[in-house]
DRENZA-593199 format. One record per residue (C-alpha): x, y, z. Coordinates in pm, whole numbers, padded with zeros to 5 digits, always signed. Layout:
# DRENZA-593199
XYZ...
//
This chain:
# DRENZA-593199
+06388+10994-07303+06321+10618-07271+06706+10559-07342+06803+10757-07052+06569+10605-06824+06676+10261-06898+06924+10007-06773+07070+09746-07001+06841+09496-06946+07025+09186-06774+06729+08985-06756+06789+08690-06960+07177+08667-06808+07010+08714-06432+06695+08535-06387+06595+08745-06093+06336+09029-06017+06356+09212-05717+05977+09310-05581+05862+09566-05314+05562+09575-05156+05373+09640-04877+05360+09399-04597+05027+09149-04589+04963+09226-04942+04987+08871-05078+04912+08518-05036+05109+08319-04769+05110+07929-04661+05082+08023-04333+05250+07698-04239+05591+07764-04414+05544+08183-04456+05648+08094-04833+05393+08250-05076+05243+07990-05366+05214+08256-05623+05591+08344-05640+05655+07983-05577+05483+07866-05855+05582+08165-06103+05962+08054-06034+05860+07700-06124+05733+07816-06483+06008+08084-06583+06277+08004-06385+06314+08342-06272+06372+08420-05838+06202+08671-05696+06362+08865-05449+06017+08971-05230+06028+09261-04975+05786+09389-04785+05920+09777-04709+05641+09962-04814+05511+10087-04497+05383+10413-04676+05447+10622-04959+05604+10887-04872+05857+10710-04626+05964+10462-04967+05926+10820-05177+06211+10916-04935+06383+10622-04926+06440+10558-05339+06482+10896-05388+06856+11001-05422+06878+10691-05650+06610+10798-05865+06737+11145-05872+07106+11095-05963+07020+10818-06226+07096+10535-06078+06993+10187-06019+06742+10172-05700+06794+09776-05681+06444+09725-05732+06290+09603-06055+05872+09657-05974+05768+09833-05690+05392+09882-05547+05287+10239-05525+04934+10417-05451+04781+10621-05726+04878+10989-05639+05295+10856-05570+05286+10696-05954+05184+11032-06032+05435+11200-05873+05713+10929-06020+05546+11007-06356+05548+11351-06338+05958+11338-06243+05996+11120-06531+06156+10817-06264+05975+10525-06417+05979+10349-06738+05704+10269-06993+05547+09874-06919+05617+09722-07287+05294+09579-07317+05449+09305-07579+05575+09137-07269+05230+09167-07088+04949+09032-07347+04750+08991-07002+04696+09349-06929+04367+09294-07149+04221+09115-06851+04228+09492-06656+03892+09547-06548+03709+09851-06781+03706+10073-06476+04058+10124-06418+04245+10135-06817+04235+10489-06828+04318+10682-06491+04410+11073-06506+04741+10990-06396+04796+10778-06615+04612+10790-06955+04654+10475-07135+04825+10288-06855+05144+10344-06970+05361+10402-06707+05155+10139-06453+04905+09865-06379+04697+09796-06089+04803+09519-05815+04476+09541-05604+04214+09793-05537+04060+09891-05264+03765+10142-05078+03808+10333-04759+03490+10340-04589+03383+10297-04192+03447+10003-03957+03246+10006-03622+03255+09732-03346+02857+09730-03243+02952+09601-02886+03127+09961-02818+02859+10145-02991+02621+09975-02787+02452+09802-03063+02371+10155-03242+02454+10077-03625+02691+10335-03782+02640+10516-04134+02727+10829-04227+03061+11022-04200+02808+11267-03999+02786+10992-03722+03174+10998-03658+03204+11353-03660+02931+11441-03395+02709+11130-03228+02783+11164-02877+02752+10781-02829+03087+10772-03016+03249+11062-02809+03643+11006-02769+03650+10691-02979+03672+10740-03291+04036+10739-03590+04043+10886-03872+04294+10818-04137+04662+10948-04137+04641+10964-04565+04506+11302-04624+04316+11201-04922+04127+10908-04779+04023+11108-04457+03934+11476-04643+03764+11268-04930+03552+11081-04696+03448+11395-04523+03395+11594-04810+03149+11351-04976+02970+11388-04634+02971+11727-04722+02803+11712-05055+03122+11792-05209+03343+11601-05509+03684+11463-05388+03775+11472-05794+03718+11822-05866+03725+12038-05568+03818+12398-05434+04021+12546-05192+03721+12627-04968+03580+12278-04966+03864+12127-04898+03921+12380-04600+03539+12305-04511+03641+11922-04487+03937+12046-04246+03719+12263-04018+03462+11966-03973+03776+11750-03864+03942+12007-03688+03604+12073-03487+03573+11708-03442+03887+11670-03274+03875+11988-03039+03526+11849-02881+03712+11541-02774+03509+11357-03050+03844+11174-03177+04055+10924-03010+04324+11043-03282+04470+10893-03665+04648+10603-03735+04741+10421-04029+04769+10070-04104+04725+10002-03684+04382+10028-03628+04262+09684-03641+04352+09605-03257+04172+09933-03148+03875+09836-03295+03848+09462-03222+03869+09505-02828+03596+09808-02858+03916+10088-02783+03832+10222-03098+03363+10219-03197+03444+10322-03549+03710+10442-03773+03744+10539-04166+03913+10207-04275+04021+10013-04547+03742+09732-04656+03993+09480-04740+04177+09473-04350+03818+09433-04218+03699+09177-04437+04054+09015-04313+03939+09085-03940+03603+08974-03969+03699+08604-04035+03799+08593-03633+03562+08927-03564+03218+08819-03700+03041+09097-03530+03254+09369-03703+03054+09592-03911+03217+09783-04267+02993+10053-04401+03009+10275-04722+02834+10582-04654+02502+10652-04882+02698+11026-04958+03000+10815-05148+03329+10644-05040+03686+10640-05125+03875+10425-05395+04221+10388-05444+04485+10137-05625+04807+10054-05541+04961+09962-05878+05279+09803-06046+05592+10040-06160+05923+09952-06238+06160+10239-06191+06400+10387-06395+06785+10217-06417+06620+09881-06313+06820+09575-06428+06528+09309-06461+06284+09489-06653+06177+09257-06914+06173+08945-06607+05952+09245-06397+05709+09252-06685+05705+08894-06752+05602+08885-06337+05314+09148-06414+05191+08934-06658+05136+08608-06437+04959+08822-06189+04726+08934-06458+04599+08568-06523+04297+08529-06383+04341+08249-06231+04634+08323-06038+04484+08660-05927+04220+08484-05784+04457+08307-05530+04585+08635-05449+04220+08777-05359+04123+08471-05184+04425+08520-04909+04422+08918-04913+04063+08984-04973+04109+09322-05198+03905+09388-05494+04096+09240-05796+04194+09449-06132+04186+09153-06372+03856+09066-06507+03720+08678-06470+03889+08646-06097+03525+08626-06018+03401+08361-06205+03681+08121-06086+03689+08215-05675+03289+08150-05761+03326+07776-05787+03598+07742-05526+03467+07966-05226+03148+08094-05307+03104+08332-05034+03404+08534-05096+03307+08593-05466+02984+08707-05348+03122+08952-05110+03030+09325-05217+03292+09452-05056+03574+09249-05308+03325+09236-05601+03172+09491-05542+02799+09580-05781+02792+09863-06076+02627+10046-05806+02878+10074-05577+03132+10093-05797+02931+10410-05896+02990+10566-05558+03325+10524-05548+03561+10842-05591+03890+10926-05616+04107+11250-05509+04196+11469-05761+04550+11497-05896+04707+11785-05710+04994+12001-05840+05366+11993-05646+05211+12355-05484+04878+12187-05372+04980+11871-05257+05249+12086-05011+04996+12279-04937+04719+12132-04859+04976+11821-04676+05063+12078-04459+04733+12222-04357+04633+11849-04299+04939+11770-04073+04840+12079-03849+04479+11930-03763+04653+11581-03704+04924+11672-03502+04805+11995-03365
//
């Protein structure tokens, strides 16, 4: 029940929130390292945030906040930042607590798109920070000015041979290759998604891949190591500003989306200050200083309209405000049972590692 799952909220005796998130995932002065957002949020409410950047990747926090969340008690975090299918998981344990909307009257600015998710109908139990498509990054200098655009390409174009990454997050890598295949991430069986493992498995025993990474390819790619990789679009838009002549594709067949979203878990002590945070960062305006430094696509409707005025080229980027159209071709991965995400984590760790 919602009693059990909550702490007694010390908010208005503690004005602190403690925040976890991923590292580079918010705007930074990069003369002091300070970030303006929090800064200024402090300045209205009074309230310090504690801000820590130890999301490296789900399931390493999943393991971390765990025996906490399991005995009942107090992880000493008030919001974390969590990727679709993990608030899924946390929902379906019953670990975090339903947002009181009264406390957020901003949520209305959530873009159409994303209010009603499978995992979470309603958008009770979370709301999104950023958003973001996983796509194809290729450096045209090690490609030898070939241009790169299908899935296909990576898998089997000999001009790419023994430089390519693929993505360490099984549903960003089989979803990618599974659109190639004419298949739906969202709604899929066991053969296609054993299909999408054979075409990656064969790609890697013809010396096709250079291997999987996760957040690390950037370096690869810049210095021509790596020709192409599935990527995330925001990290390339990022390189591009010292990397002109990096390319981002999303294939014609379909891409990835995903969103990394707000929870607060259960026991937390700062709930009501947590929600008063999500709220801030569902102003418009202040969203839009986020997606200026981080170059994601933004949740909150009317972002746009503002980063139009100040930096016109970034709000006309497709890739952070991204067209009906391409919104249309983005998918997401399906929400697996406990017994098919082991399963089908395992079969993907075997083509990785074996």
């Amino acid at each position: 029940s919602a009693a059990e799952r909550a702490a007694t909220d010390m908010s208005d005796q503690e004005k602190i929130v403690n925040w976890s998130n991923w590292p580079e995932y918010i705007d930074v002065d990069d003369k002091t390292q300070r970030h303006p957002t929090i800064e200024a949020f402090t300045r209205q409410t009074g309230i310090k945030v504690n801000y820590t950047e130890d999301v490296n990747d789900n399931d390493e926090f999943f393991a971390k906040v765990r025996p906490q969340l399991a005995a009942g008690q107090d992880t000493g975090r008030d919001l974390m930042i969590l990727t679709d299918y993990m608030v899924a998981r946390l929902i379906r344990f019953g670990w975090i607590q339903e947002l009181d909307k009264a406390n957020i009257p901003n949520a209305k600015t959530l873009e159409p798109a994303l209010r009603d998710v499978p995992f979470d109908p309603g958008r009770r139990y979370s709301l999104p920070w950023q958003t973001g498509f996983v796509g194809i990054a290729y450096n045209p200098k090690a490609t030898g000015g070939k241009k790169i655009e299908s899935v296909e390409q990576l898998l089997h174009d000999p001009v790419l041979k023994g430089k390519v990454t693929l993505l360490t997050e099984m549903r960003d890598t089989v979803g990618l290759v599974m659109l190639a295949l004419g298949k739906n991430p969202a709604d899929f069986t066991d053969a296609d998604f054993d299909a999408a493992l054979a075409a990656i498995r064969q790609a890697k025993a013809s010396g096709q891949l250079k291997g999987f990474t996760g957040n690390e390819y950037g370096k690869g790619l810049v210095s021509g190591d790596i020709a192409a990789c599935f990527a995330w679009a925001g990290d390339v838009v990022q390189l591009k500003a010292d990397n002109p002549d990096l390319q981002y594709v999303l294939p014609k067949a379909g891409h990835m989306m995903f969103s990394d979203n707000f929870v607060i878990p259960n026991k937390a002590r700062h709930k009501k200050n947590a929600e008063k945070l999500i709220n801030y960062y569902y102003d418009p305006g202040v969203m839009a200083q986020v997606v200026e430094y981080i170059n994601y696509i933004s949740p909150v409707s009317g972002s746009k309209q503002i980063l139009l005025d100040k930096d016109p080229g970034l709000a006309q980027n497709p890739l952070i405000f991204p067209s009906a159209e391409v919104m249309g071709r983005a998918h997401v991965f399906k929400s697996l049972t406990p017994e098919e995400e082991s399963k089908y984590n395992r079969a993907f760790q075997e083509v990785i590692g074996g």
